[in-house]
N, C-alpha and C positions, 0 to 999 in steps of 0.2 A: 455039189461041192461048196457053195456060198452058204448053204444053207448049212453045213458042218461048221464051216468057220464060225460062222455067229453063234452057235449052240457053243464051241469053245470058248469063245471071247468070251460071251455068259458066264461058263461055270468059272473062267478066272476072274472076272469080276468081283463073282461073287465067292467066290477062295479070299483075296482081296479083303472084301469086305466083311467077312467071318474073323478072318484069320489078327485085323489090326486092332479090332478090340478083345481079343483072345488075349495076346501080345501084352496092349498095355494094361489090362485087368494082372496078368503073370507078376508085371510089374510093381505094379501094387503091392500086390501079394507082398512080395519081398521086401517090400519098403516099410511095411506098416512088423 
């Protein structure tokens, strides 16, 4: 079960960490 929870915490992590330069690259986009 511990070892689930870590494998989760991970993949949000790294959701997280995909996802904020996703976001403000988007951002960009629109601005320029």
């Amino acid at each position: 079960m511990k070892n689930h929870f870590q494998v989760y915490r991970f993949n949000v992590g790294l959701l997280q960490a995909t996802e904020i330069p996703l976001l403000l690259s988007f951002y960009l986009f629109l601005l320029i």
